[in-house]
N, C-alpha and C positions, 0 to 999 in steps of 0.2 A: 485386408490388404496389408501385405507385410512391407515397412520403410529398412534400408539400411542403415545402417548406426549414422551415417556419415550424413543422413538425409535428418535425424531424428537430431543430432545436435546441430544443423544448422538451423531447424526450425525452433530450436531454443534459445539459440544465439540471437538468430530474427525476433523474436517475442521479447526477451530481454532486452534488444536494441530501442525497440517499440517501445517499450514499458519506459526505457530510461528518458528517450524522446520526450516521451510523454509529460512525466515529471520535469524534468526539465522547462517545458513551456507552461507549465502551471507556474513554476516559479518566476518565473522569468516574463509573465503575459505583463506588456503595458498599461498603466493607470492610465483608466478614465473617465475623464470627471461626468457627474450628471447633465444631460444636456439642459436641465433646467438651468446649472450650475452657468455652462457656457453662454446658453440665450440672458441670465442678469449680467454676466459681466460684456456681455457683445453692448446690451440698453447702455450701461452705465458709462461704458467706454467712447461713445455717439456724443454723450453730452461733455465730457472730459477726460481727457485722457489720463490713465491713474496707471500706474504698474501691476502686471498682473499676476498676484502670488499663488502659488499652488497649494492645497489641499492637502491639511497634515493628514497622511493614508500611513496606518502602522502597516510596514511589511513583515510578513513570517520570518523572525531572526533563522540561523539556522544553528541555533542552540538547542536543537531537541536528534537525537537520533536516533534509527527504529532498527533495530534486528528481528529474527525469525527463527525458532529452532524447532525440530521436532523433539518432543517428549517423551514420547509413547506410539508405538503403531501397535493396536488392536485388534486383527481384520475385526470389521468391512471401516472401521474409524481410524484414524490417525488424529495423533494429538498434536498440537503446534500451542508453541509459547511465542508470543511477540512483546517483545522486550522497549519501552521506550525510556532514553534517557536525557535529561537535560543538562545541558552545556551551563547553562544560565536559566535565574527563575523565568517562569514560565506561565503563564495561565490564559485561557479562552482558550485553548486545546481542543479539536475533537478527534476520533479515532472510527475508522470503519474498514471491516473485513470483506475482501473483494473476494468473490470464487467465482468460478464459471457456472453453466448454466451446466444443470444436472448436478452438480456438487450443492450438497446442501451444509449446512453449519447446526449438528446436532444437540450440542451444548457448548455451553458460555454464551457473549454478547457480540453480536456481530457488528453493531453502533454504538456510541458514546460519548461521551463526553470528558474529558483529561482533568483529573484535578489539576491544582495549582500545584506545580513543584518547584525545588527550589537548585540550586547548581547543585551538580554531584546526584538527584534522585534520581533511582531509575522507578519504572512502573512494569509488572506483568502482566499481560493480559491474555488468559489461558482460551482456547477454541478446540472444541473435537469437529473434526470434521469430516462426509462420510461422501467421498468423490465417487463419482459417476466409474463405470466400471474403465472407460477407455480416456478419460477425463487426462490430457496432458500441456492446459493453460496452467500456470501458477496462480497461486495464492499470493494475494496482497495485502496488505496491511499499510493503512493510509494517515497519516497523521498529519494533520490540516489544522488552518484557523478560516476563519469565512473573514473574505477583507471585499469589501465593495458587490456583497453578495456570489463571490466567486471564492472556489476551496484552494487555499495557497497551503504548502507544505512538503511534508517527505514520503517516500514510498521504503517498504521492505518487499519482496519478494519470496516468496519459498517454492521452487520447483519440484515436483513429483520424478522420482528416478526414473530413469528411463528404462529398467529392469523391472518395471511393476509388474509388467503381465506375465512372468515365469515367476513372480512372487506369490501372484494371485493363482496361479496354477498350482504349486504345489502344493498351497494352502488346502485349494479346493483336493488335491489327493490325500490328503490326510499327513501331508509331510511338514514337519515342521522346518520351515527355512531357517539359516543361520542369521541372525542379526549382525551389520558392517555395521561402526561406528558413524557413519553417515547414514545409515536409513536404509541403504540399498540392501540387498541381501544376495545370499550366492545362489 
């Protein structure tokens, strides 16, 4: 089934909307305390009344930021660098590469854990990755901390062109496509 251009960029507009949504309310979801937490202060409050303070919860500063570049297109692999950098030191950091289903992650780590940085570091973290042939979700790149057993942080994104299947065709002819400084090819 062949989409028109116009239909294929708003379904990437949609997906990035969704994505940003997304992120967005991870950051943003409300502390809640443990219900054991509330059922002692509900006893304690029956017998006198005290004031009732809240629960020092560290939240994800937003001193870390994550980019995405391609490195390398290989056929049938594509390289991707994700770049994270800190604003401010930083540690308990973890990191995890999202794909869709059919896209596999051939080499490098697709989970991890972030050392400790400090202002000004940035960190590389290299992935090949070898997409399903019609594969047109984005790649994620997740950079989180676990705060109340939930993953708070940042999102990067990397989009597949939307010219990939005249990429993959010429390839498959024996023709060597021209490389665009973005990835895309003519």
């Amino acid at each position: 089934m062949k989409h028109s251009p116009q239909a294929r960029i708003l379904v990437s507009t949609l997906t990035a909307a969704i994505t940003m949504v997304v992120a967005w309310s991870i950051m943003h979801a409300p502390i809640r305390n443990p219900a054991s937490a509330d059922a002692a202060t509900s006893a304690s409050s029956q017998s006198k009344p005290t004031p009732r303070s809240t629960p020092t919860v560290r939240k994800p500063s937003t001193s870390v930021s994550v980019s995405i570049e391609q490195i390398e297109q290989t056929l049938p692999t594509l390289g991707l660098r994700g770049q994270i950098r800190a604003d401010h030191a930083l540690s308990g950091y973890q990191f995890a590469w999202i794909v869709s289903d059919g896209d596999k992650i051939v080499d490098g780590v697709a989970a991890g854990s972030v050392p400790a940085m400090n202002a000004g570091d940035t960190l590389d973290i290299k992935v090949q990755v070898a997409p399903a042939p019609h594969s047109k979700n984005p790649v994620v790149l997740h950079v989180y901390q676990l705060i109340n057993g939930e993953p708070r942080g940042v999102i990067a994104q990397w989009d597949f062109p939307t010219n990939r299947s005249a990429e993959q065709g010429a390839a498959g002819n024996g023709e060597k496509a021209a490389q665009l400084p973005d990835g895309l090819v003519q």
